[in-house]
C-alpha positions as MATLAB code, in Angstrom:
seq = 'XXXXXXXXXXXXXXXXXXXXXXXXXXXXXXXXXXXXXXXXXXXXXXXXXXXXXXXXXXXXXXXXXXXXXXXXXXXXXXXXXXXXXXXXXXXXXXXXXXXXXXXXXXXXXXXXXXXXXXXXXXXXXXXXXXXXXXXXXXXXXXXXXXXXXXXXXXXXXXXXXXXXXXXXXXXXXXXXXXXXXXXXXXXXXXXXXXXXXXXXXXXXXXXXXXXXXXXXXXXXXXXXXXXXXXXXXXXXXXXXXXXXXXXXXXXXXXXXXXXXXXXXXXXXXXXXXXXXXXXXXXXXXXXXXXXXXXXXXXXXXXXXXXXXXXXXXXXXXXXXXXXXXX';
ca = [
     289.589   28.393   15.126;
     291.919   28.541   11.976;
     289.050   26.715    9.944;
     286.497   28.968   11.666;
     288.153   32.096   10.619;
     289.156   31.057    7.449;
     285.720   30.066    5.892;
     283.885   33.216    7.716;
     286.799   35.360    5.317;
     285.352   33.186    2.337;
     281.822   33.779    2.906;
     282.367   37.530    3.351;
     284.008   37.491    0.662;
     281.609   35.587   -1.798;
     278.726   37.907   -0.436;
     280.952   40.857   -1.330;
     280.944   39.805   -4.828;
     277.566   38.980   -4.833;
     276.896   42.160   -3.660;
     279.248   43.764   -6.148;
     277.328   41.664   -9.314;
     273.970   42.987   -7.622;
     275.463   46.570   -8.064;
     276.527   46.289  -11.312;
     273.033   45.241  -12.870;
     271.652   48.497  -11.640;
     271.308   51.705  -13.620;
     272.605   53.825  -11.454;
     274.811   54.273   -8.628;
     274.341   55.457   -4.981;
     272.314   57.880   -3.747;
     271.989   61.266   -2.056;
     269.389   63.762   -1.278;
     268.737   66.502   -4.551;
     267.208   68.563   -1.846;
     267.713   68.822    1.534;
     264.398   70.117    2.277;
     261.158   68.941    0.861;
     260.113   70.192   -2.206;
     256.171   69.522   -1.432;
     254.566   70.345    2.149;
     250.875   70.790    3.641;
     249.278   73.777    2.612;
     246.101   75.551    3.060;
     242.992   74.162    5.807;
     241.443   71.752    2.808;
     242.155   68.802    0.703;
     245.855   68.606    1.176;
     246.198   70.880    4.364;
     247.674   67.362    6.756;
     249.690   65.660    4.351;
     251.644   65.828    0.726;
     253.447   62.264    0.061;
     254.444   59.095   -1.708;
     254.287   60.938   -5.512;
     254.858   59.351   -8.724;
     256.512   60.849  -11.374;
     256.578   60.818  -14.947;
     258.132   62.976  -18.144;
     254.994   63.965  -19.862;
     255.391   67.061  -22.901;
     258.994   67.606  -21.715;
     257.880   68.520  -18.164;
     257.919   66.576  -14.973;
     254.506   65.676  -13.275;
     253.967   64.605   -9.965;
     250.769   63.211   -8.819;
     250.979   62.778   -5.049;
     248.687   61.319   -2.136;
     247.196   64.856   -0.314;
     245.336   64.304    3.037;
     242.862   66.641    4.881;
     242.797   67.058    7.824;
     239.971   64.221    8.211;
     242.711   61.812    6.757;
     240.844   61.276    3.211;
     243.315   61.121    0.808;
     242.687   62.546   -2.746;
     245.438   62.187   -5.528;
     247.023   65.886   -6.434;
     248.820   67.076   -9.361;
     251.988   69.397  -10.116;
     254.316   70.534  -12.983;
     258.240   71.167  -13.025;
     260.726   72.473  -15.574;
     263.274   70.550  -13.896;
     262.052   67.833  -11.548;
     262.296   70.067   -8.105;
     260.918   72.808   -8.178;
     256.942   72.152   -8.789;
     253.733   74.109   -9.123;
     250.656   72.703   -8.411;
     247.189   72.538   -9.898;
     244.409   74.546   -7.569;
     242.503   70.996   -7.424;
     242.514   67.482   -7.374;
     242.562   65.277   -9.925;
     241.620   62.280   -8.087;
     238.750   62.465   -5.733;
     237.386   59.211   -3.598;
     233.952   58.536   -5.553;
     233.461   54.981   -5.781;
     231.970   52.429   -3.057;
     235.648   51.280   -2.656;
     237.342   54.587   -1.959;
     234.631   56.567    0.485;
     235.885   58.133    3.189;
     239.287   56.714    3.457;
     240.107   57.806   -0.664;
     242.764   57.371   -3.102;
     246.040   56.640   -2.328;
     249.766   56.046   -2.850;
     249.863   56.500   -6.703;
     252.207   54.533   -9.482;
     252.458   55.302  -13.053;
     253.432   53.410  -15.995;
     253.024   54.507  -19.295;
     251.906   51.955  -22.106;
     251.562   53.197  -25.944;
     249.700   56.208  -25.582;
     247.813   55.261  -22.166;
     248.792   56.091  -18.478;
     247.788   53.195  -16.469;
     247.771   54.251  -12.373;
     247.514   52.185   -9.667;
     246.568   53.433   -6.427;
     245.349   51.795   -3.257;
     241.075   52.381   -2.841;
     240.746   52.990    0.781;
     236.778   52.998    2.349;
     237.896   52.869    5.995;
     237.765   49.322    5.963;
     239.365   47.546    3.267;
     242.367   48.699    1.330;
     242.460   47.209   -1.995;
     244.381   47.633   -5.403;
     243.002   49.419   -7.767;
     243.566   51.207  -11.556;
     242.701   54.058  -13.726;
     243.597   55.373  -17.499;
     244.595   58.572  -18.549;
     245.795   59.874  -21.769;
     246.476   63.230  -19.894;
     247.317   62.451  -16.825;
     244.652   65.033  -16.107;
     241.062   62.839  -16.711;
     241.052   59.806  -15.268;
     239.021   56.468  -16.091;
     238.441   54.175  -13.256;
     238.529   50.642  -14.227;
     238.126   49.857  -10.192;
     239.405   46.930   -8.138;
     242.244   44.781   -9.888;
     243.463   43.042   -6.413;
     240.610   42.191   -4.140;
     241.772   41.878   -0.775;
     241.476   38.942    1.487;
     242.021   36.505   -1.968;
     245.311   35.007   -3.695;
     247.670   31.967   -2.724;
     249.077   33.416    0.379;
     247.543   37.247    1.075;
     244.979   37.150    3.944;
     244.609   40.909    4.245;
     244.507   44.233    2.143;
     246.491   44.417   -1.153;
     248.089   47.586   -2.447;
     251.316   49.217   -4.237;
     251.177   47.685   -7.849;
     254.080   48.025   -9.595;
     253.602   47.260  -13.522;
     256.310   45.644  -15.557;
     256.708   47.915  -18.902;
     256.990   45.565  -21.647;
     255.526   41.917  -21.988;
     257.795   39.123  -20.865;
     256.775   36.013  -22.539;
     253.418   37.870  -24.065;
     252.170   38.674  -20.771;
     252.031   41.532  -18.578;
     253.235   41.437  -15.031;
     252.689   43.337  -11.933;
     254.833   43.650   -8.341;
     252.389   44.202   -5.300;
     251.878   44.264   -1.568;
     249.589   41.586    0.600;
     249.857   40.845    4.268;
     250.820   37.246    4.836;
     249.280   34.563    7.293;
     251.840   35.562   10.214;
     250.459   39.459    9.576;
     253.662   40.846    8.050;
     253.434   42.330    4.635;
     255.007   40.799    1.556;
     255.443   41.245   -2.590;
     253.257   39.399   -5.034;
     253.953   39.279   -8.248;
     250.067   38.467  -11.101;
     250.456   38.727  -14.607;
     248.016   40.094  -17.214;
     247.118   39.712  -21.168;
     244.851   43.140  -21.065;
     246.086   45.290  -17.850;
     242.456   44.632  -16.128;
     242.188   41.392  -15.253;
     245.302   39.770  -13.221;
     246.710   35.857  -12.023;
     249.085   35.104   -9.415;
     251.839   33.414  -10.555;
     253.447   32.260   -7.589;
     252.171   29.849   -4.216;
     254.020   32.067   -1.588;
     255.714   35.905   -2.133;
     257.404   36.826   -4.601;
     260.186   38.982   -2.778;
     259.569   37.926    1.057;
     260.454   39.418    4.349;
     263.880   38.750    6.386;
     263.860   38.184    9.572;
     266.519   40.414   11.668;
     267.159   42.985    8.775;
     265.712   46.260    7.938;
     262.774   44.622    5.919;
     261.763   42.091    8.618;
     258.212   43.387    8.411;
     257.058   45.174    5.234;
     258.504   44.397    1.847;
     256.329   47.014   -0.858;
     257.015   47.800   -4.358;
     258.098   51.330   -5.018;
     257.868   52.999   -8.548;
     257.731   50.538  -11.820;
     260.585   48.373  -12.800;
     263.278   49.455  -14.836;
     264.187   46.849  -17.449;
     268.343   46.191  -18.247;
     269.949   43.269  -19.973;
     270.964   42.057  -16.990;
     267.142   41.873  -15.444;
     264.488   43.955  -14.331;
     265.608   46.396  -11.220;
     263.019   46.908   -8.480;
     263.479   49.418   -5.777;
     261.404   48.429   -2.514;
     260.191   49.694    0.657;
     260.982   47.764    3.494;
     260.544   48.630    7.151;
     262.205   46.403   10.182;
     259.958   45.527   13.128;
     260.056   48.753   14.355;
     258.134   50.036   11.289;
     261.002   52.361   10.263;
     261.268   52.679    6.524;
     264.111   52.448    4.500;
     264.406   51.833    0.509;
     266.048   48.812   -1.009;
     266.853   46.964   -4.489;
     265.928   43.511   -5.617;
     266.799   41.972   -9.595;
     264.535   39.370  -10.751;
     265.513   37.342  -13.960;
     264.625   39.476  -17.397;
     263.026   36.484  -18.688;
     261.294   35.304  -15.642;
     259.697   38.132  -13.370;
     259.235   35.510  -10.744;
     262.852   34.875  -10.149;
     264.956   36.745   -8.213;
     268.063   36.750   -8.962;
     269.592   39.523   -6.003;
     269.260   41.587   -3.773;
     270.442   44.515   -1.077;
     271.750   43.295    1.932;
     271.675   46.858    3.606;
     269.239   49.699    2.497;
     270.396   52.387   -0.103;
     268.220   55.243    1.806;
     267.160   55.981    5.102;
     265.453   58.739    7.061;
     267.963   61.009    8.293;
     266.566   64.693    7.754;
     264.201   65.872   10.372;
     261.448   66.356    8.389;
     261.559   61.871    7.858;
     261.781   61.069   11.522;
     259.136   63.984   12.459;
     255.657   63.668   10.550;
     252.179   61.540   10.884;
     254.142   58.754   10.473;
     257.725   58.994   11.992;
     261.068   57.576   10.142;
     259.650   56.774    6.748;
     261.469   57.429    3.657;
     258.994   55.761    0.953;
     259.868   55.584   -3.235;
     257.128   55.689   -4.836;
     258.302   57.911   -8.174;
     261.096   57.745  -10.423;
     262.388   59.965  -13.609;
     265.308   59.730  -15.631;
     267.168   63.357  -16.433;
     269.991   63.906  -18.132;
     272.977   61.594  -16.598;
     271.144   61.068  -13.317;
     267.798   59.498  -12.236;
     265.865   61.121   -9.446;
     263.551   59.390   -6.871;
     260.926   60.631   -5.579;
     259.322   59.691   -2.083;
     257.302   60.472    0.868;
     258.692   61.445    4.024;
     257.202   60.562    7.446;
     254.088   60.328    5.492;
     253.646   64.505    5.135;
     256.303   65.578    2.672;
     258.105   64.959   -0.916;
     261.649   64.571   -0.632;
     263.929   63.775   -4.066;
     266.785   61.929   -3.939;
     269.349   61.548   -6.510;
     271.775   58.866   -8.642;
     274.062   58.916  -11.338;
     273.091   57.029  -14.217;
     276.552   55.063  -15.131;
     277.459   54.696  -18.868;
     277.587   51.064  -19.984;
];
């Protein structure tokens, strides 16, 4: 019993340090909510009169802009667009600037957008939804304004181990080893979804680099059934920081943090035992979808990073983090 005791102490404490190492290659520290209410809701009876969620965020001319997934109330999503001074309080455009037109987006639309700027281009990825297949997709903007579809970059029902829809890419944003790489979401053969991880020499046309996923589920913990990229990787010395979405088996979503090796996007080097966010505020357990907090934007400001993400699948909440000084 001695023994017993004893080496469960040592474990502990080994995963405490591994925990503690995992910590210390992020770029910032723990979280908390920058506004207690949500700082984007439903409005009007047209294109974003059901739903206002999962933004992304970028600096762009010294302001903040969100573009976020808005839903009518026939649940086609179209991809709107808003302005802030600083990052929470936002004004909108009167219109859309994403609109389902191609084969792959009628009817269901354009959703869940990510943004990563390369040179002068925005490259977004968003998830073409026709009512029956939801696949990965991409368009370019130098204004964040006009977009140019380049259409499907992740069939779905292909790749080493996705069998179903593919979504959520979340691009790398420098080369590693001359190649571009992505982060994304298939469904595996047992139906839970998973992260892939393709690389790319030109942005359009993508490989997968690895035979199973990338960042798989765990069974028993609170991403035993969905494991999703949230906004782009940030790049450190110590490796490139991915915050995830995972949800347990009772589909309730919390947010994670996984490391993979600077020089090797495929390996991952850590990460969370126990989520940094959950749904706590009302307005996360109470929506379309209930108890879903879901990253899918990110901004740096000042001394503190802010994350922005969809809750219950009809609002944008903000969370913040300090941004430690190395």
């Amino acid at each position: 019993m001695r023994l017993r005791t004893a080496l469960t102490l040592l474990l502990l404490g080994v995963a405490g340090c591994v925990a503690a190492a995992a910590v210390e290659q992020w770029p910032f520290g723990s979280w908390q909510r920058a506004s207690n209410a949500p700082i984007l809701s439903p409005e009007g009876r047209e294109w974003e009169s059901a739903g206002t969620f999962n933004p992304a965020v970028v600096v762009h001319n010294g302001k903040f802009v969100m573009l976020y997934r808005a839903q009518d109330a026939a649940g086609t999503s179209r991809l709107g667009y808003a302005e802030s001074n600083d990052g929470i309080h936002f004004t909108r455009r009167a219109e859309p600037v994403l609109s389902p037109e191609a084969e792959y987006e009628k009817d269901g639309g354009v959703e869940d957008p990510r943004l990563q700027k390369i040179g002068d281009t925005y490259y977004l990825t968003y998830t073409g939804y026709n009512k029956k297949d939801a696949q990965l997709c991409l368009a370019t903007s130098q204004d964040l304004i006009h977009w140019d579809r380049k259409g499907v970059i992740l069939p779905a029902y292909k790749g080493n181990w996705n069998k179903g829809w593919t979504k959520s890419g979340a691009i790398v944003p420098e080369k590693i080893d001359g190649k571009y790489w992505m982060y994304w979401l298939g469904t595996s053969a047992d139906k839970t979804d998973q992260m892939g991880i393709s690389y790319s020499t030109d942005l359009l046309h993508w490989t997968e680099a690895t035979e199973t996923p990338v960042l798989p589920r765990r069974a028993g913990q609170f991403d035993s059934r969905v494991v999703e990229p949230g906004p782009p990787p940030i790049l450190t010395q110590s490796g490139i920081v991915l915050i995830y979405n995972g949800a347990d088996d009772r589909l309730v979503y919390r947010t994670g943090v996984a490391v993979f090796d600077r020089n090797d996007p495929r390996k991952l080097l850590s990460r969370t035992g126990q989520p940094v966010f959950a749904p706590e505020k009302e307005w996360e357990k109470v929506g379309q979808v209930p108890n879903v907090v879901f990253v899918e934007g990110m901004a740096r400001q000042g001394n503190r990073w802010l994350f922005y993400y969809g809750g219950a699948d009809k609002y944008v909440g903000v969370a913040e983090a300090e941004a430690p000084v190395r």
